[in-house]
Backbone bond lengths (Angstrom), bond angles and torsions (degrees), N, CA, C in turn:
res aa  C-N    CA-C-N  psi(-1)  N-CA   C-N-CA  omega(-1)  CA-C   N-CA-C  phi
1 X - - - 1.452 - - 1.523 111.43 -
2 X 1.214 108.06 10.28 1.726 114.94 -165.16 1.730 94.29 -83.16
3 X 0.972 116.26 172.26 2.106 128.64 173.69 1.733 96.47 -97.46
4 X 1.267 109.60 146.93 0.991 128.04 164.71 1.207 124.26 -81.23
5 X 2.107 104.69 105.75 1.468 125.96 -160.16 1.750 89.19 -74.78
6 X 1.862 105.76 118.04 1.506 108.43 144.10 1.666 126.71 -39.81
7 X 1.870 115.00 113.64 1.253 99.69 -158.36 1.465 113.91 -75.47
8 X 1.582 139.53 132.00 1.153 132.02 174.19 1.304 116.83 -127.08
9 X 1.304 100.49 122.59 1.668 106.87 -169.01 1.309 107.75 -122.51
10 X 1.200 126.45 129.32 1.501 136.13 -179.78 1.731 101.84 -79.61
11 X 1.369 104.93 130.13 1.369 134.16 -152.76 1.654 92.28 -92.03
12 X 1.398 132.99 109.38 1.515 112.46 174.81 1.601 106.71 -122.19
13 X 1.663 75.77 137.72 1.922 93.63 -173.36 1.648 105.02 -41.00
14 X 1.192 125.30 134.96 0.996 145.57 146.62 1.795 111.68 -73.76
15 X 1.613 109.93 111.14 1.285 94.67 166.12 1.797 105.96 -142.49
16 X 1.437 125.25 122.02 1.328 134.58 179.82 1.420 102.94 76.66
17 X 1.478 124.04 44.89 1.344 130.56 169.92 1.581 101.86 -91.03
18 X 1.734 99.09 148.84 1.705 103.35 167.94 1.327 111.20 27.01
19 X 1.459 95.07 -163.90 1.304 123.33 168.57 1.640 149.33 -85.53
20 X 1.785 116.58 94.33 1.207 130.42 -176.06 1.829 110.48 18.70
21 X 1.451 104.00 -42.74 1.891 91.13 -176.50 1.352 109.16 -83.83
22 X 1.538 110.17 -44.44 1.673 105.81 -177.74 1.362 108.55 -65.07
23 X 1.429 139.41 -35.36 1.162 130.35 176.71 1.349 120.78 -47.29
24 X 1.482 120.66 -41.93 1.480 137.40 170.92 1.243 96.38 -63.32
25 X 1.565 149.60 -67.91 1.294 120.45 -133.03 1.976 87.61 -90.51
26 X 1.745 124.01 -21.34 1.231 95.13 153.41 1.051 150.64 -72.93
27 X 1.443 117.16 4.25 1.180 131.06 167.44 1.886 115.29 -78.50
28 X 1.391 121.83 -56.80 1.317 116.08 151.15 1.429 128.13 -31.08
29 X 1.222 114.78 -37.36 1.673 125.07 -176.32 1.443 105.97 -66.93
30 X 1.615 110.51 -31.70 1.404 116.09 -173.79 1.400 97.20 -82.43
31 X 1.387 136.38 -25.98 1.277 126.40 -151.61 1.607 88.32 -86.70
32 X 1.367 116.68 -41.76 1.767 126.56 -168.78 1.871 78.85 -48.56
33 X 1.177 104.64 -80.19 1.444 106.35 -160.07 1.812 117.42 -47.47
34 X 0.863 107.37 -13.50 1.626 98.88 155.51 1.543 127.67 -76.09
35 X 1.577 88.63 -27.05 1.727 89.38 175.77 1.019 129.43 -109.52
36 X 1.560 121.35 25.28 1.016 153.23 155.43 1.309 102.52 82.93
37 X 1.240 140.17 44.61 1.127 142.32 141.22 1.677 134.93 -89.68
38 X 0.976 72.89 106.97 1.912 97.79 -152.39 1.495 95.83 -91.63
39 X 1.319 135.70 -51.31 1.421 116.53 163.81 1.634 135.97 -47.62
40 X 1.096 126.60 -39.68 1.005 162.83 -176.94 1.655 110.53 -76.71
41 X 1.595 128.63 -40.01 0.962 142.10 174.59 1.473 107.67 -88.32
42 X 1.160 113.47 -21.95 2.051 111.83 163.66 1.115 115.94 -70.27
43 X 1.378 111.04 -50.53 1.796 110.88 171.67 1.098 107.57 -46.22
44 X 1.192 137.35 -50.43 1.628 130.86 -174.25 0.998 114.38 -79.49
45 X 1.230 133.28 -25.88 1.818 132.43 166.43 2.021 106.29 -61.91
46 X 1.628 100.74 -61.66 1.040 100.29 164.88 1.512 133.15 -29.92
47 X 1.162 112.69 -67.59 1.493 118.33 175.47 1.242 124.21 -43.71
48 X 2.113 105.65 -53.93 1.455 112.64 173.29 1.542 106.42 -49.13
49 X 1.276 120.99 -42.04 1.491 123.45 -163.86 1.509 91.18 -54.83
50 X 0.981 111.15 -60.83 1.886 118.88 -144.91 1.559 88.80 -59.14
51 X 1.668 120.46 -50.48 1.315 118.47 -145.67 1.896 108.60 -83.03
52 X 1.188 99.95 -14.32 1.380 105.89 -140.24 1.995 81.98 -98.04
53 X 1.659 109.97 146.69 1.514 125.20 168.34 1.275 107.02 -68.13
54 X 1.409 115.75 128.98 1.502 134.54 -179.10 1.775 99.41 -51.77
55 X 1.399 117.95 -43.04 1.540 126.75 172.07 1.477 105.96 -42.85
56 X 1.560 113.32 -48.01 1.782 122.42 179.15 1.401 115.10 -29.11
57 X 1.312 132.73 93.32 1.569 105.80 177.65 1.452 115.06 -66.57
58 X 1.399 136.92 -15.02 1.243 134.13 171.46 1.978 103.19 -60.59
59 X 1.417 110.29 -27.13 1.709 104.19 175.67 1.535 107.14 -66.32
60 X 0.999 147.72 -51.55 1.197 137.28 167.38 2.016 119.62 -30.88
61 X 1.756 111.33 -54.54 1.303 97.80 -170.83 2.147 89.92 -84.30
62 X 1.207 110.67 26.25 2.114 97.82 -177.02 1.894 67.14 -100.23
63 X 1.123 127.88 -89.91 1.430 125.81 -175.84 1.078 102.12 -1.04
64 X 1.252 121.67 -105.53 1.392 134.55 -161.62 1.555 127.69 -16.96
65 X 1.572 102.85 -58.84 1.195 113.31 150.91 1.551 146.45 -72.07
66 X 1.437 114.46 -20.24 1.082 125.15 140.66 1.759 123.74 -29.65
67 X 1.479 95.45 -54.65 1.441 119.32 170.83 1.702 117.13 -53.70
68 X 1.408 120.54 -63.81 1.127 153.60 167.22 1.973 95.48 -36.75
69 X 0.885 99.68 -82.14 1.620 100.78 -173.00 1.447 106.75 -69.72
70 X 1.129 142.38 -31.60 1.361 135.80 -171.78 2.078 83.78 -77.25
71 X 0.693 118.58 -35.73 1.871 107.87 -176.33 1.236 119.15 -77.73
72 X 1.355 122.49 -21.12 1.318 140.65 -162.06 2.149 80.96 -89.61
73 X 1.053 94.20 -65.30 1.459 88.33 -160.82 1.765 116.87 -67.73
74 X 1.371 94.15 -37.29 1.471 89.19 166.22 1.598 121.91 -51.14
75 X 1.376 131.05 -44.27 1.088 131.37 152.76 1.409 120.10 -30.74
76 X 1.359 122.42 -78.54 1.161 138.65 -161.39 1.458 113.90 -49.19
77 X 1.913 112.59 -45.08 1.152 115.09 179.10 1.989 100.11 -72.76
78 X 1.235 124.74 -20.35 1.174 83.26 173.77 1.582 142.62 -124.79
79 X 1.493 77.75 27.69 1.660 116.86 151.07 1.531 102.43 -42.64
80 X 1.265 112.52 -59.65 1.515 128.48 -157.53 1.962 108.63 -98.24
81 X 0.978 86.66 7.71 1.670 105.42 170.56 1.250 105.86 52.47
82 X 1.500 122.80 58.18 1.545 129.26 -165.25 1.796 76.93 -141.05
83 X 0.972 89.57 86.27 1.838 114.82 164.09 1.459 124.73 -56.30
84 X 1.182 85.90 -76.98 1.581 88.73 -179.19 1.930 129.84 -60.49
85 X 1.309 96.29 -18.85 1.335 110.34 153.87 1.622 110.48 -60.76
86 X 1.964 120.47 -83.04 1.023 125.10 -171.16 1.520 114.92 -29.04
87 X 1.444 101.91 -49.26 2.037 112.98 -174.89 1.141 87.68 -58.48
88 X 1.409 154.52 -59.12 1.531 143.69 -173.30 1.639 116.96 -46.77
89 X 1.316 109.28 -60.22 1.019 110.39 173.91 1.583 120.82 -54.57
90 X 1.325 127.00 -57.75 1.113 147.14 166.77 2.070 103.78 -22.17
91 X 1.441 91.39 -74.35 1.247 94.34 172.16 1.666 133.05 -45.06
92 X 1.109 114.70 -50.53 1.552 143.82 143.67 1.698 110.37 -17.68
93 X 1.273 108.29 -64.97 1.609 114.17 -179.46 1.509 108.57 -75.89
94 X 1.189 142.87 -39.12 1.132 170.63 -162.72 1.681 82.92 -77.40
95 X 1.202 120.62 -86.01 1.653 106.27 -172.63 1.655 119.61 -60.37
96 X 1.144 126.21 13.30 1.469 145.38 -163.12 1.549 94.14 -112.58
97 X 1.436 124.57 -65.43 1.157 143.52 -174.24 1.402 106.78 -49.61
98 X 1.536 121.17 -66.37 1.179 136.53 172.01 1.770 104.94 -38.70
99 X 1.010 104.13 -39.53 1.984 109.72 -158.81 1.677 91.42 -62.89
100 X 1.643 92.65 -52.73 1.648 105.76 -166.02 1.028 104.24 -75.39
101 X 1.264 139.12 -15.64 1.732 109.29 176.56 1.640 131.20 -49.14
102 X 1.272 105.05 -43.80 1.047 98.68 170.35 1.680 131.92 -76.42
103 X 1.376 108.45 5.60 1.795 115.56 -179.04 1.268 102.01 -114.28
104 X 1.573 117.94 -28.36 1.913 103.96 178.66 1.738 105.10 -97.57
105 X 1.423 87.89 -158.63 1.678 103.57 -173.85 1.406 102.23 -80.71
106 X 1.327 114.98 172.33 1.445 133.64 156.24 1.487 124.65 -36.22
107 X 1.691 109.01 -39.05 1.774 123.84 174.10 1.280 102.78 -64.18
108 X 1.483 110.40 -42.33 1.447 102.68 -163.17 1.973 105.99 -73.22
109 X 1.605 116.96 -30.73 1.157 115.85 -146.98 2.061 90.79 -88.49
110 X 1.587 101.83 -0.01 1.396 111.24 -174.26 1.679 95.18 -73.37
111 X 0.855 132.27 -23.47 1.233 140.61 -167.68 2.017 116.53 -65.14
112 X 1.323 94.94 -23.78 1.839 106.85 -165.11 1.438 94.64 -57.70
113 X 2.081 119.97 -64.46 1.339 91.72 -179.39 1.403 132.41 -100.62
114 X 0.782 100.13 49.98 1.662 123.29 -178.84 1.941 98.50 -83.08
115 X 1.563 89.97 -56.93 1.209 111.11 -176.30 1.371 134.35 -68.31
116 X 1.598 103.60 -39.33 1.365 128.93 144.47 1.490 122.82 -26.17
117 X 1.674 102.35 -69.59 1.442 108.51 160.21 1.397 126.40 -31.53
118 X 1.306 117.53 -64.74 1.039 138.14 -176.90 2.247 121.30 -42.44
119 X 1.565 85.18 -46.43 1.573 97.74 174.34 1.494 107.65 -60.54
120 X 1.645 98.72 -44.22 1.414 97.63 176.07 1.447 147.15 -64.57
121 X 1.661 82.68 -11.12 1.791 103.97 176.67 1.512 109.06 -87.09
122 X 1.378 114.90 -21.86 1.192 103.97 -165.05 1.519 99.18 -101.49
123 X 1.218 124.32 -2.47 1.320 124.48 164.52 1.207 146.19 -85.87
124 X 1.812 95.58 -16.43 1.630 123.15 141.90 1.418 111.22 -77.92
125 X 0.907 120.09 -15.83 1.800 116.04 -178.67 1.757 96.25 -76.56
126 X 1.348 143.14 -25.61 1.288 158.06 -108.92 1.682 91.42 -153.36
127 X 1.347 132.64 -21.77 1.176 126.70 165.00 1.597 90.90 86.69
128 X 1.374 119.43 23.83 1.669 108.73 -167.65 1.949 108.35 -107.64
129 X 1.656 83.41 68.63 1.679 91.19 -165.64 1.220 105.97 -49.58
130 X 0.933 142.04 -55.45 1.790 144.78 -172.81 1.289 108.20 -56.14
131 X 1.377 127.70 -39.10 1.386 128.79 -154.09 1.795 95.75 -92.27
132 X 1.125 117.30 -49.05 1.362 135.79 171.97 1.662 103.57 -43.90
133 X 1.148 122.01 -62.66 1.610 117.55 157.82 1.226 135.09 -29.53
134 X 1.267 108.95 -46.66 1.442 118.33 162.88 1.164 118.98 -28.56
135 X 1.413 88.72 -74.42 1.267 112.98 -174.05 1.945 112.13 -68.26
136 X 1.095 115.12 -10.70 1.770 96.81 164.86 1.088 137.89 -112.09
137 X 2.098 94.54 10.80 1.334 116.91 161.37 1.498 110.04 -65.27
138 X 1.129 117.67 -21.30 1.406 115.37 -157.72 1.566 101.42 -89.47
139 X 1.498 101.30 -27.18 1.441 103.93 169.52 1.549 142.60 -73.87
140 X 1.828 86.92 -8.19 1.648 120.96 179.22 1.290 90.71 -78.99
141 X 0.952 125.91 -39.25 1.744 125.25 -141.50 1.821 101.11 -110.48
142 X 1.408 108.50 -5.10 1.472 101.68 169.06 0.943 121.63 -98.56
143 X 2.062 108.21 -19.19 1.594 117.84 171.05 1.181 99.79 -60.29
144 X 1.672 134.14 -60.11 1.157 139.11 -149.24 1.513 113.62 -66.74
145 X 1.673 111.42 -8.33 1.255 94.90 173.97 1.482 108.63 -142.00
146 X 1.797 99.29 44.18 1.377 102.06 161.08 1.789 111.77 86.84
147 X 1.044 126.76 -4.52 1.319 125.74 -173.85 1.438 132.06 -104.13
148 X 1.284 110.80 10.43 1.458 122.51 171.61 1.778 112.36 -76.23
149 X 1.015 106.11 136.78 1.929 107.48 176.36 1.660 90.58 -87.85
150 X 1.490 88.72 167.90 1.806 94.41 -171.66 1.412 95.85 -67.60
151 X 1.664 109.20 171.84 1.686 112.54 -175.90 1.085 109.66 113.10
152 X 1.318 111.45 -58.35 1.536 131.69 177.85 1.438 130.45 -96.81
153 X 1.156 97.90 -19.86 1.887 112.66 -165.35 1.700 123.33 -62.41
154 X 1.506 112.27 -25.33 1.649 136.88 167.27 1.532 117.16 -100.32
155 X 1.349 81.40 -44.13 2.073 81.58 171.03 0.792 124.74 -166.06
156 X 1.550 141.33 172.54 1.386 145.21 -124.64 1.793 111.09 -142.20
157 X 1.499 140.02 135.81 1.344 112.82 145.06 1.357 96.94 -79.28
158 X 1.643 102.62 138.46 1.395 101.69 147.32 1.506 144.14 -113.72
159 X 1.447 86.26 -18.25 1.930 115.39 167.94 1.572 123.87 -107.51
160 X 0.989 124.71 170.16 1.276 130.72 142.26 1.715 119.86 175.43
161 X 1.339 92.70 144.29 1.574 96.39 -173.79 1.748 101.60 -151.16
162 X 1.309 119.76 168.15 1.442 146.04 -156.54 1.920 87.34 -92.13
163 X 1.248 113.34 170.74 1.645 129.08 161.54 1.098 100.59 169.93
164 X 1.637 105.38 112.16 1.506 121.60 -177.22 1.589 106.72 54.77
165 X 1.220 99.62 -109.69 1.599 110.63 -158.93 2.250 109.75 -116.48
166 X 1.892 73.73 9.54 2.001 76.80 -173.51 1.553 94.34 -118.96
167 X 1.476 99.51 165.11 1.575 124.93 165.57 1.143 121.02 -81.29
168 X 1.612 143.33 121.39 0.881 114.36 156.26 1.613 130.75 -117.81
169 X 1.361 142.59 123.27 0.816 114.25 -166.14 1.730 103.08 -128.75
170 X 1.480 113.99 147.33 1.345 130.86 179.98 1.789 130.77 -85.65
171 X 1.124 123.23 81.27 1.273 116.57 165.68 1.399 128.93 -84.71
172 X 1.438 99.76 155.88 1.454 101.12 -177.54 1.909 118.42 -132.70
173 X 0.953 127.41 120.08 1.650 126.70 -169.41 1.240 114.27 -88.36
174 X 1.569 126.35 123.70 1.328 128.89 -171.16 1.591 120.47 -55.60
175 X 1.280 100.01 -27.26 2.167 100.26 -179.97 1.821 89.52 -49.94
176 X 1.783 78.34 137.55 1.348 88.78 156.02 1.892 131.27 -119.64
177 X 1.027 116.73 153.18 1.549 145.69 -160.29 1.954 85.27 -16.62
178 X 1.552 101.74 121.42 1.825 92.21 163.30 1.634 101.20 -76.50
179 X 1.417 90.75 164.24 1.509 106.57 171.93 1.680 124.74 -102.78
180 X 1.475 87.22 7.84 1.711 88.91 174.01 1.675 79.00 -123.98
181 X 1.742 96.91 122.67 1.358 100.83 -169.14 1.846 103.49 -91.13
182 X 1.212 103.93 31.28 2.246 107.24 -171.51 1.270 86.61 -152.66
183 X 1.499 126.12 33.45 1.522 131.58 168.04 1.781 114.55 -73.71
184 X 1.352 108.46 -47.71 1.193 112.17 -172.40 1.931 102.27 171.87
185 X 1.221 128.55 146.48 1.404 129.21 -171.74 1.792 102.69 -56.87
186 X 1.214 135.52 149.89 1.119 158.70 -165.03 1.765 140.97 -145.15
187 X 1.269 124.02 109.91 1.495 93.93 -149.74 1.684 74.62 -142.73
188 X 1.428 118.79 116.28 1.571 123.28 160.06 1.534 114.04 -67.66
189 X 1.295 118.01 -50.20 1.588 131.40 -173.13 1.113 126.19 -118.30
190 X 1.554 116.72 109.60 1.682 117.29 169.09 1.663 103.66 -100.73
191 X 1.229 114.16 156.10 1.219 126.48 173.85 2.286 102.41 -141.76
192 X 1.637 82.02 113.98 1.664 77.57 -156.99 1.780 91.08 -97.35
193 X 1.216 107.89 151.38 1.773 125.33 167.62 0.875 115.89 -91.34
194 X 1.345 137.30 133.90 1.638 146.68 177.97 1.469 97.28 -126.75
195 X 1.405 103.30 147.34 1.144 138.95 167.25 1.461 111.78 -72.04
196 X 1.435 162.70 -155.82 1.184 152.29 178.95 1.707 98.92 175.30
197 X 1.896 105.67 134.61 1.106 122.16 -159.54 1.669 78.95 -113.41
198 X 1.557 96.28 161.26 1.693 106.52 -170.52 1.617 104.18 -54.54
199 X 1.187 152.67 -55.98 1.612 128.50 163.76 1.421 132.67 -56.71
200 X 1.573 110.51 24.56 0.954 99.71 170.76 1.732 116.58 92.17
201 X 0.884 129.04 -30.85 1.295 135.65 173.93 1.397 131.71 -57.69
202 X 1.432 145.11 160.33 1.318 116.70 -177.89 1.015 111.86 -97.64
203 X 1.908 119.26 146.77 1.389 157.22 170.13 1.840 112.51 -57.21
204 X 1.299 81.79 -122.88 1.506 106.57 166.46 1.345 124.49 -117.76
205 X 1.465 99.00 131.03 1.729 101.47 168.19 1.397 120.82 -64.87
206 X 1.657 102.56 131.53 1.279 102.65 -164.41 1.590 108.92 -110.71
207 X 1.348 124.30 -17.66 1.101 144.58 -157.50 1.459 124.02 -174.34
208 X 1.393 119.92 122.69 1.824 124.40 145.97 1.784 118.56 -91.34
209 X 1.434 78.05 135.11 1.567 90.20 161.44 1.151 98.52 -101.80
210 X 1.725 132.58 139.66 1.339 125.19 164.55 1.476 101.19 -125.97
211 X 1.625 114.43 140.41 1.349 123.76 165.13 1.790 116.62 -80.12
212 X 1.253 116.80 89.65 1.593 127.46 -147.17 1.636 111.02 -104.12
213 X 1.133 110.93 107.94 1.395 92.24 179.04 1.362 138.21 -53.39
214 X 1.031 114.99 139.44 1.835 125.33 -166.84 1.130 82.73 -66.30
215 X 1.992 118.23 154.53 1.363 116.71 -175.24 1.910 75.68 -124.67
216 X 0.800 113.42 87.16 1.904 125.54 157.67 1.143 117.23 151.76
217 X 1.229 120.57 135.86 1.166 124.19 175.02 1.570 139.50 -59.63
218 X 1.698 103.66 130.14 1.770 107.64 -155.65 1.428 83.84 -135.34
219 X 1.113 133.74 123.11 1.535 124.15 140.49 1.085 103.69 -44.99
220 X 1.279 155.38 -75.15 1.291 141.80 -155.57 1.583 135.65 -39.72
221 X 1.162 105.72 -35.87 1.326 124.02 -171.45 1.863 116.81 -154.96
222 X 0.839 120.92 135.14 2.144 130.12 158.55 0.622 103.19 -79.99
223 X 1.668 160.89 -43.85 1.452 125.29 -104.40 2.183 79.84 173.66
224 X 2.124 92.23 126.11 1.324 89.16 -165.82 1.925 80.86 -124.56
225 X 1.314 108.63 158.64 1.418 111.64 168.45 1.754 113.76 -76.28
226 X 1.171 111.02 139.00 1.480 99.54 168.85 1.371 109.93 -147.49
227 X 1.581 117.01 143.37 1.531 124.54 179.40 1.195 121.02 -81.57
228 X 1.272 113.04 130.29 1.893 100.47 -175.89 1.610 81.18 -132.89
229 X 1.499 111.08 158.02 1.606 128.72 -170.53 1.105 95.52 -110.78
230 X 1.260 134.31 144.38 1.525 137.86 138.55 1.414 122.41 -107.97
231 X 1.411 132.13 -61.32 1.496 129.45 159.61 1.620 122.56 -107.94
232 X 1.345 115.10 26.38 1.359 115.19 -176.26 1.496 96.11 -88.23
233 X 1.556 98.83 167.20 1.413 114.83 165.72 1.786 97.19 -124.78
234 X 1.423 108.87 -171.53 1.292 126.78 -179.99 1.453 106.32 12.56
235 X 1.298 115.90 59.40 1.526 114.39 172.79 1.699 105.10 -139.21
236 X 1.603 110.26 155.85 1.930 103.46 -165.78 1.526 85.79 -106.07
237 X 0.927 119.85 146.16 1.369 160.55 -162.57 1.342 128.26 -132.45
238 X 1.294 149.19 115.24 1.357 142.53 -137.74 1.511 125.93 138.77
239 X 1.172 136.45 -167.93 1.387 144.90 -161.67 1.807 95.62 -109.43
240 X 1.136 139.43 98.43 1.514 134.52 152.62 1.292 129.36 -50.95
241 X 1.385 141.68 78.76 1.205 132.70 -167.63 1.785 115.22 -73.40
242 X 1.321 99.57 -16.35 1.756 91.32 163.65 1.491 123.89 -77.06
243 X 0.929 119.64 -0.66 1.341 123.49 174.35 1.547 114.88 -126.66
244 X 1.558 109.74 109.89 1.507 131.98 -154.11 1.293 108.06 -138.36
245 X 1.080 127.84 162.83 1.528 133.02 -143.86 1.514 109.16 -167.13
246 X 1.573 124.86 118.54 0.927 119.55 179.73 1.567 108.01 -92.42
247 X 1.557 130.80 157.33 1.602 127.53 -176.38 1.760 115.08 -33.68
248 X 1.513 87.81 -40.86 2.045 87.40 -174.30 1.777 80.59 -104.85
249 X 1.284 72.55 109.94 1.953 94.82 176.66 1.352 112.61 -69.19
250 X 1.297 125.59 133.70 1.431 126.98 175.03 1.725 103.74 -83.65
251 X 0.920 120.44 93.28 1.476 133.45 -165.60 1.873 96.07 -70.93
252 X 1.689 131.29 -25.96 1.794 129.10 -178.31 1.636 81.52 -80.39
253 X 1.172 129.70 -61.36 1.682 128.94 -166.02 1.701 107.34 -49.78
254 X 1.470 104.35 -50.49 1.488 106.63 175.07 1.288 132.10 -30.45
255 X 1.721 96.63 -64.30 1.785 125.94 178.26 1.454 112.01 -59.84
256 X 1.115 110.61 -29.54 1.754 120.91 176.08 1.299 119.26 -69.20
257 X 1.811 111.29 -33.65 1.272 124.31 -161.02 1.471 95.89 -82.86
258 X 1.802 100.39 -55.85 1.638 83.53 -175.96 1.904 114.09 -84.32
259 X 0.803 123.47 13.23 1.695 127.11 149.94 1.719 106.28 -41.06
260 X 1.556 102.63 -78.70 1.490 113.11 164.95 0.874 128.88 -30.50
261 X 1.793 129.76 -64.88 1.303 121.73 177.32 1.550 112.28 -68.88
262 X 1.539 126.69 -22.21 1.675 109.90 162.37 1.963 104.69 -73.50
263 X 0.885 132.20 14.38 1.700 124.76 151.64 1.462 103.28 -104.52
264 X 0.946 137.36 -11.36 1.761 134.81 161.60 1.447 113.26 117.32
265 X 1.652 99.24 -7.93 1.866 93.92 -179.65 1.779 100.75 -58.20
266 X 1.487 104.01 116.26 1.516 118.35 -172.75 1.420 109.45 -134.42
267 X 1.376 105.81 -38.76 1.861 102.26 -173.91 1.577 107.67 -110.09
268 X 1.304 99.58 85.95 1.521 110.06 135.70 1.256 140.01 -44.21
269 X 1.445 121.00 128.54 1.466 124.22 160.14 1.451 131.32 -61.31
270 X 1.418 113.33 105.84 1.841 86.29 -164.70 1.740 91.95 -152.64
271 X 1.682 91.99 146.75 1.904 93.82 171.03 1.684 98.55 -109.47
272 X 1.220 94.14 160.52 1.813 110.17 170.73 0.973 111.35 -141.52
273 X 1.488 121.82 116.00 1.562 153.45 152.36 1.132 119.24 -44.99
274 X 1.456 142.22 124.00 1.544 114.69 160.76 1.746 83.66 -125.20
275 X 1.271 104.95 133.00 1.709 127.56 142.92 1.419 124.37 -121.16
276 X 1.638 88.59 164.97 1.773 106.75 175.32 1.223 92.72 -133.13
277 X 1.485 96.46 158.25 2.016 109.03 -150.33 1.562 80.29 -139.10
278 X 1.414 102.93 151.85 1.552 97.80 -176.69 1.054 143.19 -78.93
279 X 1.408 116.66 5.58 1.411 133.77 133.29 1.764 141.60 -53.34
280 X 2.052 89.35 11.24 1.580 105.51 -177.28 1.607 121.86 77.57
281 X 1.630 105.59 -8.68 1.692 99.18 -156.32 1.667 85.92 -97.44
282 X 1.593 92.02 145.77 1.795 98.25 176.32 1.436 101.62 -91.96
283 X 1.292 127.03 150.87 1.208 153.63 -166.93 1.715 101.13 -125.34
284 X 1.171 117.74 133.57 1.615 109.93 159.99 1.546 93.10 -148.02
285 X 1.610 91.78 134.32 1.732 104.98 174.28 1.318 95.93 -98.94
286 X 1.527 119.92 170.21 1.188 134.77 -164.56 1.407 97.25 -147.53
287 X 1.504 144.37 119.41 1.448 144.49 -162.05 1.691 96.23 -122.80
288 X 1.342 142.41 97.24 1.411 121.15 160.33 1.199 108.78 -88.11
289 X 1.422 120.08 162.59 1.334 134.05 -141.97 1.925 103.11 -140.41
290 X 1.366 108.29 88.04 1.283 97.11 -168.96 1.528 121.88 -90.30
């Protein structure tokens, strides 16, 4: 939900680096990057990276920037919902990041799942439900052992895509499902709505969808969608009972569901049951009616 930071990178003199040719084509790379050619200026970082001896101290600032522009653009393309680009890029910075951990600081090595994230967004952007998993196992498994920098450490983007004239983007929070379902309110998945300022950027939040846990027990479903408003007007707001969710969330069914509710399918037909079974536990069925 962040704006897309104009990239600015401070240009540093190169003086008695490497070798007479690589010095030149990093010097061109710098010139791309003044003129804001940021595609064009990765290829040449890239290359220096690949070509240049780790001993090179000029390989450190081809890295860096390598880094720098492969992030800038991965972003940018998927600002513009050009996916399969961003996942390139993404990937790109991600093997850059990895290189540098061990030559920069700690800030810099904060960056891996940042980036991580990122593959993963663009692989839900890509409809690449399986592959996208992968990738947020890895994000399970960095909470679990302590290695997330703050930002990331409670919750995640994991989606995002355009509709009409709004943003939408999908997070998801690592707690998992309580088992006393009248413990306390619970919500694995928000998917937040933005409003959109003339470049495209986000406005105002207009709306959550939250994936909320059902508070009674249904075989059918854990986890119910519900609308909550923040700056909308003339919009219905409430609990959706057509849209239901079992604990291992179908994350392709999800994206579909709230597709729908941004076209307005909102009022469902539906009855609700509440029982107690003589074991005290309340039961509520939920019947939609199509």
């Amino acid at each position: 939900m962040k704006k897309i930071n104009i990239l600015i990178l401070l240009l540093i003199p190169i003086i008695g680096f490497g070798q007479n040719d690589y010095l030149n084509e990093y010097q061109k790379a710098e010139i791309l990057l003044q003129t804001n050619e940021i595609d064009t200026a990765f290829v040449k970082f890239k290359e220096l990276e690949k070509n240049l001896t780790k001993n090179d101290t000029l390989y450190e600032y081809a890295l860096w920037y390598k880094v720098a522009t492969a992030t800038h653009l991965q972003e940018t393309y998927r600002f513009q919902e050009k996916f399969e680009e961003s996942l390139e890029f993404a990937k790109e910075a991600l093997d850059g990041i990895e290189k540098g951990i061990e030559i920069f600081d700690e800030e810099f090595a904060k960056r891996k799942f940042f980036m991580v994230k990122n593959v993963m967004v663009a692989n839900y952007g890509l409809d690449n439900f399986e592959e996208g998993k992968k990738w947020k196992e890895k994000m399970y498994e960095a909470k679990e052992k302590n290695q997330l920098p703050e930002g990331i450490d409670e919750n995640f983007n994991f989606d995002f895509f355009k509709f009409e004239d709004k943003n939408i983007w999908g997070y998801e929070w690592y707690a998992e499902l309580p088992k006393d379902r009248f413990s306390s309110s619970f919500t694995k998945v928000v998917y937040y709505v933005y409003s959109t300022n003339p470049d495209g950027s986000d406005k105002d939040q207009l709306y959550r969808l939250h994936v909320l846990m059902f508070h009674g027990n249904n075989e059918n479903f854990d986890y119910v969608m519900d609308k909550q408003l923040e700056t909308a007007t003339e919009e219905v707001s409430g609990t959706l009972y057509s849209y239901t969710y079992k604990e291992d969330i179908d994350f392709e069914k999800l994206k579909n569901d709230v597709k729908k509710v941004l076209k307005g399918n909102l009022k469902p037909d539906t009855k609700r049951t509440t029982t107690k079974g003589k074991d005290g536990k309340v039961k509520v069925d939920v019947e939609v009616k199509h």
